[in-house]
VEXMAR-990317 format. One record per residue (C-alpha): residue in one letter; x, y, z. Coordinates in steps of 0.05 Angstrom, whole numbers. Example, Ala and Ser with C-alpha at 12.3 -4.5 7.8 and 13.67 -1.06 7.14 Angstrom:
BEGIN
<pt code="A" x="246" y="-90" z="156"/>
<pt code="S" x="273" y="-21" z="143"/>
END
This chain:
BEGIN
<pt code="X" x="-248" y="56" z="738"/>
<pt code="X" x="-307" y="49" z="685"/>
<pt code="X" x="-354" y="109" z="676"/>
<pt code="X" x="-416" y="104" z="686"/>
<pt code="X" x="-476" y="149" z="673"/>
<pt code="X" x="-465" y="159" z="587"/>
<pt code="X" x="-494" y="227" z="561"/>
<pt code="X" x="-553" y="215" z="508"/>
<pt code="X" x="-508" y="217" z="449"/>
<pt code="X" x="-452" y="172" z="474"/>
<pt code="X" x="-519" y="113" z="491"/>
<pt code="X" x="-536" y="133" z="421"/>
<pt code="X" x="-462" y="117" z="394"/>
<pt code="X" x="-458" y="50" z="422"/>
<pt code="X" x="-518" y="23" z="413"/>
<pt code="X" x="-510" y="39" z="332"/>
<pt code="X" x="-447" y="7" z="350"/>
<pt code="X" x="-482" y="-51" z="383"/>
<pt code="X" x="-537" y="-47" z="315"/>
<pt code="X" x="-476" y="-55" z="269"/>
<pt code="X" x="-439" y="-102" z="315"/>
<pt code="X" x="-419" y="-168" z="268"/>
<pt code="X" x="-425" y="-210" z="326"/>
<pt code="X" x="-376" y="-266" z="314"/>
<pt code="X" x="-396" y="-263" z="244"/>
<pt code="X" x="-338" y="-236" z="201"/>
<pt code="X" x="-357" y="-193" z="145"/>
<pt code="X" x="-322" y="-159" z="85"/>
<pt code="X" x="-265" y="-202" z="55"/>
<pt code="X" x="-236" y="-238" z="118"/>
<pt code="X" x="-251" y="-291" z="170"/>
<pt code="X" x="-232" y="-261" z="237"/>
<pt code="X" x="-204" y="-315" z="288"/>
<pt code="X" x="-190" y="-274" z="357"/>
<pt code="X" x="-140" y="-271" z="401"/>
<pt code="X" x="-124" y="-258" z="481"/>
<pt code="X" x="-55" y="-253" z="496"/>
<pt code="X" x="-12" y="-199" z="536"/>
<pt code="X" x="40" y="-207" z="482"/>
<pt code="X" x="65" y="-129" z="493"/>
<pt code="X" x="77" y="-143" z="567"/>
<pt code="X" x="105" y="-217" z="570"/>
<pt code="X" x="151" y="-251" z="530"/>
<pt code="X" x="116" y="-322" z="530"/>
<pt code="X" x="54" y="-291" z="521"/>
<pt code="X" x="85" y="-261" z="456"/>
<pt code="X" x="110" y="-330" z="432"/>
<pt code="X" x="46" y="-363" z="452"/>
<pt code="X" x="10" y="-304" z="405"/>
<pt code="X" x="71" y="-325" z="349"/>
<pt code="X" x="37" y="-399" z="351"/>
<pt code="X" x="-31" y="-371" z="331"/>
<pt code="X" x="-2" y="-333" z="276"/>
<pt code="X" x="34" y="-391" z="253"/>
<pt code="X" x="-18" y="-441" z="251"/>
<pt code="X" x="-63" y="-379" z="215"/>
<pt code="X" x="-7" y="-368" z="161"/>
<pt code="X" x="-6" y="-457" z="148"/>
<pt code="X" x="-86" y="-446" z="134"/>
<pt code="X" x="-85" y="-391" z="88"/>
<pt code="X" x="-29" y="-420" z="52"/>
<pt code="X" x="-75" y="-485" z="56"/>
<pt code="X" x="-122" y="-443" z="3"/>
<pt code="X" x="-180" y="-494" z="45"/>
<pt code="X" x="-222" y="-425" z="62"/>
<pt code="X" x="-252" y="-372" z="6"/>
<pt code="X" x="-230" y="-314" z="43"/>
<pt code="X" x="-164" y="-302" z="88"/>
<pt code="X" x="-166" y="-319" z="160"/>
<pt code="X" x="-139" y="-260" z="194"/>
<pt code="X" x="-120" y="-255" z="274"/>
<pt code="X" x="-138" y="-195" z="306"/>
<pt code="X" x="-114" y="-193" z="385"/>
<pt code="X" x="-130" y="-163" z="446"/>
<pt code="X" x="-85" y="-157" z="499"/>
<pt code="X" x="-117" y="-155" z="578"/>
<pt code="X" x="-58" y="-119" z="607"/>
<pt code="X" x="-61" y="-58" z="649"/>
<pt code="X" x="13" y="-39" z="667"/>
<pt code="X" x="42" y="-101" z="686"/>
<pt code="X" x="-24" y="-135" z="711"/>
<pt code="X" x="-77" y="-169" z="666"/>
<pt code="X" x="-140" y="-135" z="691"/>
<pt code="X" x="-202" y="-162" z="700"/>
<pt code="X" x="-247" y="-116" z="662"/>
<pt code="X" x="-200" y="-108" z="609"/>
<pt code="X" x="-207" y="-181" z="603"/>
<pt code="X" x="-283" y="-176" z="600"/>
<pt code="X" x="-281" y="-120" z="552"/>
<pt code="X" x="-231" y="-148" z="509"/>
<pt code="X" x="-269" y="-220" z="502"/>
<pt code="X" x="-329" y="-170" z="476"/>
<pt code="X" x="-297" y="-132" z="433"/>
<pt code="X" x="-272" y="-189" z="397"/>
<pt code="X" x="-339" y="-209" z="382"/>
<pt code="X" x="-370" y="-150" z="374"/>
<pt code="X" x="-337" y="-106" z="340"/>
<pt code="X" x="-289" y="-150" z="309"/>
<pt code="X" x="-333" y="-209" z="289"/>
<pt code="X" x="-294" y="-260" z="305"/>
<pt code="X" x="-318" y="-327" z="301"/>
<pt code="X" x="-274" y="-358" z="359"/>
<pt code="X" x="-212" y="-340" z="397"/>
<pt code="X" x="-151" y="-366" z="432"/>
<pt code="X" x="-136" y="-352" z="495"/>
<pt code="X" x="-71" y="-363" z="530"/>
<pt code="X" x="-99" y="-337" z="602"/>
<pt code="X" x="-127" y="-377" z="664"/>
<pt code="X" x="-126" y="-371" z="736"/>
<pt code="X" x="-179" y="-308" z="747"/>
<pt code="X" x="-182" y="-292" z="678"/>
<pt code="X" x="-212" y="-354" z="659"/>
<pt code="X" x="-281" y="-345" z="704"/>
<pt code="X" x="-280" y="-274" z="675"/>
<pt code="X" x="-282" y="-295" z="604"/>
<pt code="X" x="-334" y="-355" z="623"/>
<pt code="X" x="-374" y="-289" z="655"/>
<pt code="X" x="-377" y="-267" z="581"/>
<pt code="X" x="-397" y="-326" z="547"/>
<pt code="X" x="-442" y="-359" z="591"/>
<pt code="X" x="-477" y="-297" z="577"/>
<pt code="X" x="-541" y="-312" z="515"/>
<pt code="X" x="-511" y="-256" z="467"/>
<pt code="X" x="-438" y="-287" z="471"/>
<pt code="X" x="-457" y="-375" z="481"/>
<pt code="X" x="-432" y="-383" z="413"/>
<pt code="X" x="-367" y="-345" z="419"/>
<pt code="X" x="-317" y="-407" z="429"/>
<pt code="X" x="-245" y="-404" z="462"/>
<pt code="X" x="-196" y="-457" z="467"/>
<pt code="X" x="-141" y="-441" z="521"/>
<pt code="X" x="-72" y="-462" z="509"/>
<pt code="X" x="-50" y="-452" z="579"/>
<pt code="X" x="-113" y="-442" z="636"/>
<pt code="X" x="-107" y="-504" z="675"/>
<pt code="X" x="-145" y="-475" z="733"/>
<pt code="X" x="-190" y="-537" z="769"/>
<pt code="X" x="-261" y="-510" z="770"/>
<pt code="X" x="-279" y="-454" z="707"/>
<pt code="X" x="-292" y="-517" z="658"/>
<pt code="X" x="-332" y="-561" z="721"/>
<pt code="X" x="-406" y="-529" z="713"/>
<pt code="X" x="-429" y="-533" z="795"/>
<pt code="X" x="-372" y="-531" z="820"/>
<pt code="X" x="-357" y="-460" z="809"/>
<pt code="X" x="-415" y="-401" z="798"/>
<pt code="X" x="-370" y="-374" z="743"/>
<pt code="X" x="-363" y="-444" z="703"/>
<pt code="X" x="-375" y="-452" z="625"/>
<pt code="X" x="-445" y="-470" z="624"/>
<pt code="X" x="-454" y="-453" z="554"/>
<pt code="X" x="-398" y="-516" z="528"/>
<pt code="X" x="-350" y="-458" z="501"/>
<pt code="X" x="-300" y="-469" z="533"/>
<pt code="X" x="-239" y="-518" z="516"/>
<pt code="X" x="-172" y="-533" z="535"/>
<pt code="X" x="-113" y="-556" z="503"/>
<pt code="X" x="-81" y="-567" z="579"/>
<pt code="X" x="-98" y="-614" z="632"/>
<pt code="X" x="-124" y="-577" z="699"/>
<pt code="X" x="-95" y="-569" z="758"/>
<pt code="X" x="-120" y="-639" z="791"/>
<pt code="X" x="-68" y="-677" z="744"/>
<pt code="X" x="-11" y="-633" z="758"/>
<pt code="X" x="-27" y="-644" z="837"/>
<pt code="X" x="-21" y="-707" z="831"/>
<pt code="X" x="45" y="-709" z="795"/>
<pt code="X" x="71" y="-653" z="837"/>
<pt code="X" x="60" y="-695" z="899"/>
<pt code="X" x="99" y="-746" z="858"/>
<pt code="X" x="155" y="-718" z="844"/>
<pt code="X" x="156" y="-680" z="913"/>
<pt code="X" x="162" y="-755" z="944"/>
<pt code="X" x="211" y="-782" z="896"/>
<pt code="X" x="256" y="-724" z="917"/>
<pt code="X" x="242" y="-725" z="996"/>
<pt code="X" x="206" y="-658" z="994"/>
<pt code="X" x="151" y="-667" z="1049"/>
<pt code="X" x="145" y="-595" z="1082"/>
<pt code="X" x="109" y="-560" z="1036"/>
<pt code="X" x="100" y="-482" z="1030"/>
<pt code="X" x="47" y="-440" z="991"/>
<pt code="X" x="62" y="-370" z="963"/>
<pt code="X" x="-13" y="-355" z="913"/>
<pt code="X" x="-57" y="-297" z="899"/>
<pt code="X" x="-99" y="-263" z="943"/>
<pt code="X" x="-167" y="-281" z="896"/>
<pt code="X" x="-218" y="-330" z="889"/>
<pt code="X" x="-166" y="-383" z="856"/>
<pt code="X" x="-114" y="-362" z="894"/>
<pt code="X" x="-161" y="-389" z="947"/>
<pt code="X" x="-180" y="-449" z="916"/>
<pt code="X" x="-110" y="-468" z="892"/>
<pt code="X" x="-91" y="-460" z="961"/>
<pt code="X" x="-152" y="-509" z="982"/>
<pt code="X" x="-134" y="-561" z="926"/>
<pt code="X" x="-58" y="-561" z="961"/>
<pt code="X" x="-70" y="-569" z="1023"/>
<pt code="X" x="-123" y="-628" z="1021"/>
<pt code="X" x="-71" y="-663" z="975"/>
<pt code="X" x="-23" y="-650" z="1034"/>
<pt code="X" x="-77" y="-679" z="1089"/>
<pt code="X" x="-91" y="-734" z="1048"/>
<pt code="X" x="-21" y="-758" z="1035"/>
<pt code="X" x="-1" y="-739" z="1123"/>
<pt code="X" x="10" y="-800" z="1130"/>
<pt code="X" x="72" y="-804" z="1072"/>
<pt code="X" x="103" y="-753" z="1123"/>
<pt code="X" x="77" y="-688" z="1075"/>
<pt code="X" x="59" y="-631" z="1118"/>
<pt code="X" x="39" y="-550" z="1109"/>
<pt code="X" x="98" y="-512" z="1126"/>
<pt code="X" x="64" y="-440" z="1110"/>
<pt code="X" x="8" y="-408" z="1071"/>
<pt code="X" x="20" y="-336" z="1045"/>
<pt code="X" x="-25" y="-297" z="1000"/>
<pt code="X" x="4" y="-235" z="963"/>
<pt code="X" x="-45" y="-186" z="920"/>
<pt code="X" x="-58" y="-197" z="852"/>
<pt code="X" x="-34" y="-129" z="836"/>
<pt code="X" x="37" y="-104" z="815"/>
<pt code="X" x="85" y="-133" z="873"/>
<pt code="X" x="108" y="-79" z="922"/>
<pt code="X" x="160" y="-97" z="968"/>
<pt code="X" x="140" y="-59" z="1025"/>
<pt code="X" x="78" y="-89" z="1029"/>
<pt code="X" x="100" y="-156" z="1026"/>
<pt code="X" x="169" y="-161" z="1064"/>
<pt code="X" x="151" y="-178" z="1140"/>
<pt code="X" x="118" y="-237" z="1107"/>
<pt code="X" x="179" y="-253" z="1066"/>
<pt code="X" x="230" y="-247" z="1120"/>
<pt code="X" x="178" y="-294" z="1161"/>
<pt code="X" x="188" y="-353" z="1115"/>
<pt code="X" x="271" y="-338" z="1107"/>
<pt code="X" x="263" y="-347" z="1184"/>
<pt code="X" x="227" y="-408" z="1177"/>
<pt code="X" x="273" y="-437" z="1121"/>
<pt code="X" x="331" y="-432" z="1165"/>
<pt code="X" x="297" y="-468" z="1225"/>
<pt code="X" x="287" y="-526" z="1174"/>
<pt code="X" x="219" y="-514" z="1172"/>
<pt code="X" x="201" y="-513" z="1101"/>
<pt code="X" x="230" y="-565" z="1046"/>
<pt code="X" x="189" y="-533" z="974"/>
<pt code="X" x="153" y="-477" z="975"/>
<pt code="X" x="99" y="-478" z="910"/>
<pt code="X" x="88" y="-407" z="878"/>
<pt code="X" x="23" y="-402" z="857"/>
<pt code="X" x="30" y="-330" z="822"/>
<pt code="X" x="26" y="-288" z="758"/>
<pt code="X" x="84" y="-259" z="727"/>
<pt code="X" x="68" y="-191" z="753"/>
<pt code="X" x="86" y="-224" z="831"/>
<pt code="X" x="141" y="-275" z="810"/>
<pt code="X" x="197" y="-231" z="790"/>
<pt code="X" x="200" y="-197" z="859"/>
<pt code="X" x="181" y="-253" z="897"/>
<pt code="X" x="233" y="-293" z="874"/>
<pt code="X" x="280" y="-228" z="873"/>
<pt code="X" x="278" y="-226" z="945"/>
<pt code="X" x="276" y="-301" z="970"/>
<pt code="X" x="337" y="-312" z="927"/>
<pt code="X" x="382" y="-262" z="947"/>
<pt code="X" x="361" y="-262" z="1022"/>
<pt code="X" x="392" y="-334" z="1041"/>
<pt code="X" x="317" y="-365" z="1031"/>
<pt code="X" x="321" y="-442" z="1038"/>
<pt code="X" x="279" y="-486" z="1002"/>
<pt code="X" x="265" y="-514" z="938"/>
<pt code="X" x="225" y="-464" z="897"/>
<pt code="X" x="166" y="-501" z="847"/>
<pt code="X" x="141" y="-453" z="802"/>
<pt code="X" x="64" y="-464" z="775"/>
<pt code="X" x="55" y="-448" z="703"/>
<pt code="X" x="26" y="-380" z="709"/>
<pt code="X" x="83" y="-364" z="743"/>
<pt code="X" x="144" y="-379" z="702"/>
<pt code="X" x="171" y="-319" z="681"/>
<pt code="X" x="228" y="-298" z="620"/>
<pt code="X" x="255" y="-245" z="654"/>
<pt code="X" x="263" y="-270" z="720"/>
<pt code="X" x="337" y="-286" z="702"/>
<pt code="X" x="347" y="-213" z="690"/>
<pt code="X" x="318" y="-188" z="750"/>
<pt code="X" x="337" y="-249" z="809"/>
<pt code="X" x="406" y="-225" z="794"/>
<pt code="X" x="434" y="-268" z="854"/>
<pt code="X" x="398" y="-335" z="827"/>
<pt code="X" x="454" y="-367" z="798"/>
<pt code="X" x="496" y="-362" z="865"/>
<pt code="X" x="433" y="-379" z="904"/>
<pt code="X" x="424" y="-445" z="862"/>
<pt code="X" x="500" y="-466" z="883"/>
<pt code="X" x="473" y="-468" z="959"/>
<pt code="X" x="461" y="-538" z="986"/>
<pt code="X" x="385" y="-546" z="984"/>
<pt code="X" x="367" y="-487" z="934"/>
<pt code="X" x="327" y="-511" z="878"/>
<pt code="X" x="279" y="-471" z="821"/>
<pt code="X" x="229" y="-518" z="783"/>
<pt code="X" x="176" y="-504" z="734"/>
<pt code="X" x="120" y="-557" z="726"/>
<pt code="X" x="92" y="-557" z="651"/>
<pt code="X" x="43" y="-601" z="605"/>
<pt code="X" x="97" y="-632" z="558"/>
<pt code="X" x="63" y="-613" z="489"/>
<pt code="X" x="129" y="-624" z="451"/>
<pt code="X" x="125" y="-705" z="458"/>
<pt code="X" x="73" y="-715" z="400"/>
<pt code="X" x="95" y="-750" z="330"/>
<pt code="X" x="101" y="-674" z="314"/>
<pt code="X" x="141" y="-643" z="358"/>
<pt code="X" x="202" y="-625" z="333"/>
<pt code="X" x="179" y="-612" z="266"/>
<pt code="X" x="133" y="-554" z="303"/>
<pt code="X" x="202" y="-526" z="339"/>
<pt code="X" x="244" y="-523" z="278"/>
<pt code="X" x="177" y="-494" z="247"/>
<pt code="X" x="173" y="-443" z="296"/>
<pt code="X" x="252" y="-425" z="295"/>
<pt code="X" x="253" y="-412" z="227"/>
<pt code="X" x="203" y="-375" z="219"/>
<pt code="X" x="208" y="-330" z="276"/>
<pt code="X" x="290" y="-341" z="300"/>
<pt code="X" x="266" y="-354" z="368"/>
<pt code="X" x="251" y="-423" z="413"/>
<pt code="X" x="180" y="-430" z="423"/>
<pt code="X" x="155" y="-425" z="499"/>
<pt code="X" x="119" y="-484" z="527"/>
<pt code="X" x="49" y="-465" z="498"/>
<pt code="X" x="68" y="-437" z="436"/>
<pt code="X" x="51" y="-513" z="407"/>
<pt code="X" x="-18" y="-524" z="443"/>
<pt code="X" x="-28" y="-439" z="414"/>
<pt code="X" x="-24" y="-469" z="348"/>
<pt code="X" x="-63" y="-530" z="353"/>
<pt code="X" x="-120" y="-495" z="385"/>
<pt code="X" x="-114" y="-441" z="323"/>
<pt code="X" x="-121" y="-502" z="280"/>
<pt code="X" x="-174" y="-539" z="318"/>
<pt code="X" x="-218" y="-481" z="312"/>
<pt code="X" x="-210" y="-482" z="239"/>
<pt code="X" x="-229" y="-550" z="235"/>
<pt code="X" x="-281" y="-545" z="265"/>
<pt code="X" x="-311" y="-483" z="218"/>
<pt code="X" x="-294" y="-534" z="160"/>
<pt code="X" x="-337" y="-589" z="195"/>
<pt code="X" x="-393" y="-538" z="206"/>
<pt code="X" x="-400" y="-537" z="132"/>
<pt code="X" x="-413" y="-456" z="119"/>
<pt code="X" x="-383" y="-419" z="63"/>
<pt code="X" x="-366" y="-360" z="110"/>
<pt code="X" x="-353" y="-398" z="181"/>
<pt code="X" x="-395" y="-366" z="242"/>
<pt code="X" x="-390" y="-370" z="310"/>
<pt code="X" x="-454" y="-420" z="333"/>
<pt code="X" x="-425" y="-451" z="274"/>
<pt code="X" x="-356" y="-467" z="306"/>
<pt code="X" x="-398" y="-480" z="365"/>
<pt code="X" x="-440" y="-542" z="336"/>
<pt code="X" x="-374" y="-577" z="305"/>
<pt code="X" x="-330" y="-577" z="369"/>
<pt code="X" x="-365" y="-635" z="407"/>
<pt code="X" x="-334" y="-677" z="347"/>
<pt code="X" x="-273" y="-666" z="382"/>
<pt code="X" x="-297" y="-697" z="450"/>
<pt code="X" x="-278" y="-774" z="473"/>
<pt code="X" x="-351" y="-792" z="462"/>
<pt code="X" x="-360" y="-767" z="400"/>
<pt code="X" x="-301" y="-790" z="354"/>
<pt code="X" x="-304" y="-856" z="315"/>
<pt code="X" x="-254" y="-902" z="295"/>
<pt code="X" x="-248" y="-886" z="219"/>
<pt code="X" x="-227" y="-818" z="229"/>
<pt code="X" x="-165" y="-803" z="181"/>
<pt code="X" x="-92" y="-782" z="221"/>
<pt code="X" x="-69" y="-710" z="194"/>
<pt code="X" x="-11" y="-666" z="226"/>
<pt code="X" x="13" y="-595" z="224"/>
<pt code="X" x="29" y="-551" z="158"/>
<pt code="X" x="-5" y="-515" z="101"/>
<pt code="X" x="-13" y="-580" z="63"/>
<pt code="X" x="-36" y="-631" z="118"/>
<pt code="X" x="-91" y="-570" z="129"/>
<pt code="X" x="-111" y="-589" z="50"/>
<pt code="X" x="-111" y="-656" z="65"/>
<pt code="X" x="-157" y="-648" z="125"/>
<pt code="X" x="-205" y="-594" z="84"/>
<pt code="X" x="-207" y="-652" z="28"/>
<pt code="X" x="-231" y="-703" z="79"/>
<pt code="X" x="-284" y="-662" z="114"/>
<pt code="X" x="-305" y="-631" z="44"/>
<pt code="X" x="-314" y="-719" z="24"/>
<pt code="X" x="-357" y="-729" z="94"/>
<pt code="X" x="-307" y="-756" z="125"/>
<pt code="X" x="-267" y="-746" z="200"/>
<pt code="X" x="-203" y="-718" z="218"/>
<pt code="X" x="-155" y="-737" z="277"/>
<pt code="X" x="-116" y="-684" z="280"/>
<pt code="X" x="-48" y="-707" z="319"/>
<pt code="X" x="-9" y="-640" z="326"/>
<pt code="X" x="62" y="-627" z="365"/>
<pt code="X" x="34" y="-641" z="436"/>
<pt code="X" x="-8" y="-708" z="410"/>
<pt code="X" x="-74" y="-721" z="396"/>
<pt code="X" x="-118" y="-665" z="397"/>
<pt code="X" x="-184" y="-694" z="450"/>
<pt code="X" x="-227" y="-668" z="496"/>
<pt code="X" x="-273" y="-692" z="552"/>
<pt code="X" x="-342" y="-677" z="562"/>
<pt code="X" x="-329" y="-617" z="597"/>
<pt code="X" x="-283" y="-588" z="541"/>
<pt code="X" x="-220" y="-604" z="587"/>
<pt code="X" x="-151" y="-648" z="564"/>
<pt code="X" x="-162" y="-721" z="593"/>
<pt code="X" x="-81" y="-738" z="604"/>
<pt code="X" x="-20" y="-713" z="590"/>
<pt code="X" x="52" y="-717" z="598"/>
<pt code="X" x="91" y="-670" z="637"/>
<pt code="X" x="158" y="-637" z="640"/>
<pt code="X" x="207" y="-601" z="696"/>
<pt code="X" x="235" y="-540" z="675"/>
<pt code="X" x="288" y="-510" z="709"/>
<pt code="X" x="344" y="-460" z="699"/>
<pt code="X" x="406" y="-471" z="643"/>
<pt code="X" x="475" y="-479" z="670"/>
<pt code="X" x="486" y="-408" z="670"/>
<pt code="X" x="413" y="-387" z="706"/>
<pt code="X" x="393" y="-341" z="644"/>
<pt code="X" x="339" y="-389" z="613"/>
<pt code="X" x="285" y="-447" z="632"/>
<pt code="X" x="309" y="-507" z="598"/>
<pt code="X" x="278" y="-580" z="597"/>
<pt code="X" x="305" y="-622" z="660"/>
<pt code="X" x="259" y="-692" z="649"/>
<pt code="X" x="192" y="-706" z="621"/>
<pt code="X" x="140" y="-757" z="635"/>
<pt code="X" x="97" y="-787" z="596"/>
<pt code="X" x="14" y="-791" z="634"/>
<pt code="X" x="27" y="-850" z="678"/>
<pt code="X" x="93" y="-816" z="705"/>
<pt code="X" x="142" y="-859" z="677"/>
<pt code="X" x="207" y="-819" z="646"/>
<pt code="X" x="218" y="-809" z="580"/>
END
């Protein structure tokens, strides 16, 4: 819990702190770009963190910058949960003490309205983050949620939750899964994910979808005890026919054990898993998945934003392999290109030594409304990031195409369309692996 109630000379210490503070103005001999990511807790936040790092590496080998972009990270996690006021604190500190002039983020759900908190606050409306993964409905939809970006600094290289509704209830009816269950967090999006659901349910009734259940588990670390007369309620359920997909609408902190217990207590159902709550090491810990998935019925699904599709694409995955030995997770791409769309933008603002309301002023060139039709195509790599610095330097406009596509925003800062892709598990259940993708009309690719 925060202290409150500072002695005189700890006030004293931070507010020569707050007198020194750079402000999302790096000093000295480097360019700080932040970064929020619980890379020491999760595994595809680590890979999403990689992307960043990549992305930095291709523009300082670019030589388009006088000084060295350098990331500097923050990590929200408390245990095994990203927590709320380290979330807060973190998106501070980055600016604060750290100077950096923009940052990626690779969290949504809660997290997103905290960090909006931050910046729709006057000290922090320049400090600009592009999210490679929040595709929560409201935090970018100023009105429709108190905690909305109202200062335009928020953008996203995902589409929100409306689009994957819509090709969840899809896919649902091209695979005669009408009795729908909910498993989501006990919070304010837990809430409104839960609302979103079930008025796409009432509004397609009459396709024969119905609500099977609606469960809400805390957002805290998953405790069996406190969760298993619920759990056994929906096995109960499953085996009355009840119940033909349950969606999880978790973090990775809940999944694990969720999915732990379902799995190896005869639960029947198809199991969709949103993206906050696909999970790496589920395989090690839902031991008795791979002899679940061989029961009539079972089924594990993972609904992602295909950013692998673009003219780059598998030029980013070998990329990424050799430079780090590992495959990339789903958002390690969209990590990258929001790394690089930040730097394009401190290019386009023109300064010697970027700044945050800087980066802030150039983003809106990135928005539908605002791009024109002689802008010049440039990819990924150290030398299509010269290119791009050589075109902005002549007055001219970039359209940056990276390994998910074209790089556009709305007027709110969100995706417009995109394609998506099932994951599920590899023949052996110890990995996700690509099932299908669609492109943003829903036909296969």
């Amino acid at each position: 819990m925060k202290r409150h109630g500072l002695g005189v000379l700890s006030l004293s210490s931070l507010l020569l702190v707050a007198a020194c503070s750079s402000g999302g103005s790096s000093g000295g001999d480097k360019i700080v770009l932040g970064a929020l990511f619980a890379d020491d807790v999760d595994g595809m936040s680590r890979l999403e963190l990689y992307g960043v790092r990549l992305a930095v590496e291709d523009i300082n080998a670019s030589g388009a910058f006088g000084k060295p972009l350098e990331v500097v990270s923050r990590s929200p996690a408390r245990g095994d949960v990203v927590d709320q006021e380290k979330v807060r604190d973190s998106v501070m500190e980055l600016y604060d003490q750290e100077g950096a002039v923009a940052y990626v983020s690779g969290h949504g759900g809660e997290s997103s309205l905290t960090q909006n908190e931050v910046t729709n606050q006057e000290q922090y409306s320049d400090f600009v983050r592009c999210a490679n993964t929040a595709n929560e409905p409201t935090s970018n939809l100023p009105g429709m949620d108190a905690r909305a970006d109202v200062t335009d600094t928020f953008y996203r290289l995902v589409v929100n939750w409306g689009f994957h509704l819509d090709f969840g209830a899809w896919f649902f009816e091209q695979r005669h899964l009408f009795k729908v269950g909910i498993i989501r967090i006990n919070d304010d999006i837990g809430a409104m994910a839960s609302m979103y659901i079930r008025t796409t349910i009432n509004n397609l009734s009459d396709h024969g979808f119905s609500l099977a259940f609606d469960k809400a588990v805390s957002p805290e670390a998953f405790v069996l005890e406190d969760n298993k007369e619920w759990l056994d309620e929906i096995i109960a359920l499953s085996h009355d026919d009840e119940v033909d997909v349950t969606v999880v609408v978790t973090f990775q902190a809940q999944t694990n054990g969720i999915i732990k217990y379902l799995t190896e207590n005869d639960f029947r159902s198809a199991l969709f898993l949103n993206t906050s709550s696909t999970t790496t090491d589920m395989f090690d810990i839902a031991t008795g998945l791979s002899s679940w998935l061989a029961q009539p019925g079972n089924d594990l699904f993972s609904l992602n934003p295909d950013n692998y599709s673009g003219p780059h694409g598998e030029e980013f995955i070998e990329k990424f392999r050799t430079r780090f030995g590992e495959e990339p997770s789903p958002y390690s791409s969209t990590a990258y290109e929001c790394a690089v769309t930040l730097a394009l933008a401190m290019l386009y603002s023109g300064e010697e030594v970027p700044v945050a309301a800087g980066v802030k002023q150039s983003m809106p060139l990135f928005k539908e409304e605002q791009r024109t039709d002689d802008e010049v195509e440039v990819g990924i790599g150290s030398s299509e990031f010269t290119r791009a610095a050589q075109l902005i330097g002549e007055g001219k406009r970039v359209n940056f195409v990276g390994a998910s596509g074209r790089i556009l925003f709305d007027e709110n800062g969100d995706r417009p369309g995109q394609g998506m892709c099932i994951m599920g598990p590899n023949a052996g259940a110890t990995a996700w692996e690509v099932k299908e993708c669609y492109d943003e009309n829903f036909q296969k690719l």
